[in-house]
N, C-alpha and C positions, 0 to 999 in steps of 0.2 A: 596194725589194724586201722583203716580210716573211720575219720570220726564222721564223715559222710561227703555230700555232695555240697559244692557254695560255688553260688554265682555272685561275684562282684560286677558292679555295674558303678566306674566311675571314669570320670572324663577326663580327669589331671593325671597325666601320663605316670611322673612323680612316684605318686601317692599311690596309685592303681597297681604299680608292679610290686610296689613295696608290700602292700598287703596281701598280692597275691604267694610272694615270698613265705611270706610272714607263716599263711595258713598252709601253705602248702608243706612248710617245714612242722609244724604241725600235728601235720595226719586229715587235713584235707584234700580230698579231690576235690580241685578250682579250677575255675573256667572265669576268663577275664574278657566283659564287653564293654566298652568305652563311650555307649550311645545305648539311648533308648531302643532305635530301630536294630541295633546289633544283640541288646539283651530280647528282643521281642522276638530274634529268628532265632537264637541258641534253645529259648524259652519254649516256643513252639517245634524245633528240627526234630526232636525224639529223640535225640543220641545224647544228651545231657537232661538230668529229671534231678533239678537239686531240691533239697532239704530245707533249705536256707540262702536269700539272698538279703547280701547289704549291698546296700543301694544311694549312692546321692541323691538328693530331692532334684533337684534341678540342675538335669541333663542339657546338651547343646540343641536338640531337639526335641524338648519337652518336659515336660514336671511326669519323674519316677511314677508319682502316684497313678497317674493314669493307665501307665503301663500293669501295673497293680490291679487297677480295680476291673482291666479286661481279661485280666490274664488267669485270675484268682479262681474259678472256678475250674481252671483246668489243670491247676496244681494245689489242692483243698489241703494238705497238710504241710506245705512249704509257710515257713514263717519270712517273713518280712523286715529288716531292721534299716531303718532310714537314718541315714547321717547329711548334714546340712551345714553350711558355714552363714545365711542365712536366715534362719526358717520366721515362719510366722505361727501365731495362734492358729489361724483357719487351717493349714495343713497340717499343726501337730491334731488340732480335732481330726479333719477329712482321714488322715493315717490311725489312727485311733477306730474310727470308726470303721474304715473297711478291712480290722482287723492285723493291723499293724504289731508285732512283738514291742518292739521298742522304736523311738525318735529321740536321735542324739544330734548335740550340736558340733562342728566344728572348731578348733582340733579340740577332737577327742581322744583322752589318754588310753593306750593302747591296754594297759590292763584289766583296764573299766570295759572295754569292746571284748575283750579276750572274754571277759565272765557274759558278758551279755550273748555273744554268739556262743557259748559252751550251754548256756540254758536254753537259749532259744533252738541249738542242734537237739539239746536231749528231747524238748518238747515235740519238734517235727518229727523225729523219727519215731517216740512213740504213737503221734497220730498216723504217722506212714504205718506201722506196723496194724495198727488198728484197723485203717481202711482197706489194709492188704486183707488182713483176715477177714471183713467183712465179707467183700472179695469171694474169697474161699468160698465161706459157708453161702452164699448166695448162690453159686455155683453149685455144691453140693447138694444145697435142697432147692434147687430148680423143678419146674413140674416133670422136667427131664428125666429125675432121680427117681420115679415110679418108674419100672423100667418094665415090660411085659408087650408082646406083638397081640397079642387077642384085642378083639372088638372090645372089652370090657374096660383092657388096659388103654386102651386110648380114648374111649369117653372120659376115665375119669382124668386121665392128662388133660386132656381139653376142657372137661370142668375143673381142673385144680387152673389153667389157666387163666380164667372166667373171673373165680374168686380169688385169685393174688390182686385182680386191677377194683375191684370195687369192696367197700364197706362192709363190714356187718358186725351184729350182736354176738349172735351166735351161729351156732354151728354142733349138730349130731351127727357123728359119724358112728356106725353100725358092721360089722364084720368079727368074721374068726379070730382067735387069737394068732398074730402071726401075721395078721395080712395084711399088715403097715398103716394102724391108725397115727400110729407116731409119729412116722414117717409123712405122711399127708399133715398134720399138726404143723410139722416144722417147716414143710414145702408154705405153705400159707403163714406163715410168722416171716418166714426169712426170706421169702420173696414178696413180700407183699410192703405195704407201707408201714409197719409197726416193728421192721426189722430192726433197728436201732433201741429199741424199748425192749422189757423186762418180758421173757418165755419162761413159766414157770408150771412144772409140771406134778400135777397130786395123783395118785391112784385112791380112790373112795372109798375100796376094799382093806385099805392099809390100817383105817381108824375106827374106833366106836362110834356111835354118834354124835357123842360130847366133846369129844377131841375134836371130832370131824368141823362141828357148827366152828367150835373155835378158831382150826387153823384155816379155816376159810374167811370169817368174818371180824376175826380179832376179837381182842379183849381189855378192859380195863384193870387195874390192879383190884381186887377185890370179887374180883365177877361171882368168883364160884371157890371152889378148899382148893388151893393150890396158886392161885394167881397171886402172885406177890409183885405181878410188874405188865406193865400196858404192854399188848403184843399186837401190830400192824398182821392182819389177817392176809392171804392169800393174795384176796381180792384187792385191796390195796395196795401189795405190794407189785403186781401186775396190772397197774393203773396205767394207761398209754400200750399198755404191748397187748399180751396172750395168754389167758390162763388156761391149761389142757388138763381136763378131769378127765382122767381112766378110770373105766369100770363105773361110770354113772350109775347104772341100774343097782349098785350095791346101796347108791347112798337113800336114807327111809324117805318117802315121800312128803312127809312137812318138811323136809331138810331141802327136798330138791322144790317146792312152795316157795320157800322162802329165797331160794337162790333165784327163782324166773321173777319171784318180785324185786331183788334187784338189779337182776336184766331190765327189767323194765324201767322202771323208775331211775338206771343209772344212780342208787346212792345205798349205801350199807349203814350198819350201826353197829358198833364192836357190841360183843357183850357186857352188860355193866353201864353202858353207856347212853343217854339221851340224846346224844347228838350224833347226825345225821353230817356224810363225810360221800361228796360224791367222787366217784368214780367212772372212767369211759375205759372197758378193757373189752377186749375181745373175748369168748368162752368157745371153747372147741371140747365139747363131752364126747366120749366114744363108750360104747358098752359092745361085748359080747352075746347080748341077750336082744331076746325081741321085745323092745319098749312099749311098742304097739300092747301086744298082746297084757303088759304088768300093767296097763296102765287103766 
């Protein structure tokens, strides 16, 4: 089983076959370029996508870093390990800061490198795996994923694509049971800019109204018979992403009061509690019922 993908990037003929040896006996697939401009066309050809490169600071054509700080965006979970027989203060910051694993000096003993690339593979590929799924589910709730040929179904394609590219509070959505509020929920979470952040979904139907206020807005130990311990509500625990209330219309109207006051004001207050805890999360309500008409 390979333990992944490594690009070595060094320029002492030597020393460069020896560790490509090294890993490749191993359990790495390794790809050997001996120059800045030779690691930057491996880097960019598509037919090599490593995990992890080490790298010399200073190639015959340039300081690695650079090649790093252009290249870094188009491989977001490859880690970085920089080895140097000179280095300075300014590059171990510069490699630091543009996200550098590790910065070692020259010679470095080979089982001190063996642990540092074994951490630094395990870490790339759990970010690789990460970005792949993101990947996925971006893909699967695309405005795409409403799928329907009628005039209906493609307005709201075209309004789900409207509101993936811009902001908002809230959001009521209204339909039968069955007719993909859910699904609309998570096309707007997962392709929108809050994809990365906390989707957390309640049905309002599920609780009484005491439980209900609670697991929405938290509590403090003491609140009320039963709380023995602070509880991060709902609402804060979907701070940055999306919180999707099903069955809005069930929950009593000081409840749904108190939830548009803090829509608006952006800030809650667990129960029990005097202090005020702001929060920016998106709310997406759906109900069954004609809100119009209860309200």
């Amino acid at each position: 089983m390979t333990q992944g993908s490594l690009l070595i990037i060094e320029d002492e003929p030597l020393l460069g076959s020896e560790i490509t040896r090294h890993y490749r006996r191993n359990g790495w697939e390794v790809e050997w370029a001996n120059s800045r401009e030779q690691a930057r066309k491996i880097l960019l050809g598509g037919n090599f996508d490593p995990v992890l490169v080490l790298s010399d600071l200073n190639l015959p054509d340039g300081n690695a870093l650079d090649l790093m700080e252009e290249l870094r965006s188009g491989q977001p979970y490859a880690e970085w390990i920089f080895l140097t027989g000179y280095g300075s203060v300014p590059d171990s910051v510069r490699a630091l800061r543009l996200g550098a694993y590790e910065f070692l000096e020259k010679p470095c003993d080979l089982e001190r490198l063996d642990l540092v690339v074994a951490s630094a593979g395990r870490s790339a590929n759990a970010q690789r795996r990460l970005i792949e799924h993101a990947r996925q589910r971006h893909k699967r709730y695309s405005p795409a994923a409403f799928v329907g040929q009628s005039q209906a179904a493609q307005s709201i394609r075209a309004l789900l694509e409207r509101l993936t590219q811009v902001p908002f509070s809230a959001l009521v959505i209204g339909g039968e049971t069955g007719t993909g509020k859910g699904l609309v929920t998570r096309i707007l979470h997962y392709s929108g800019s809050r994809a990365q952040n906390p989707l957390i979904e309640l049905n309002c139907a599920a609780l009484p109204r005491e439980l209900l206020e609670s697991e929405l807005f938290g509590h403090e130990a003491g609140a009320f018979t039963g709380a023995t311990g602070r509880h991060r509500g709902l609402i804060e625990q979907a701070d940055s992403g999306t919180l999707f209330l099903d069955e809005i219309g069930e929950m009593p109207l000081d409840l749904q009061a108190k939830l548009l006051k803090a829509i608006e004001d952006r800030k809650i207050r667990r129960l029990g509690s005097e202090r005020e805890i702001a929060v920016e999360v998106q709310i997406v309500a759906a109900s069954n019922r004609d809100l119009e008409k209860m309200s």
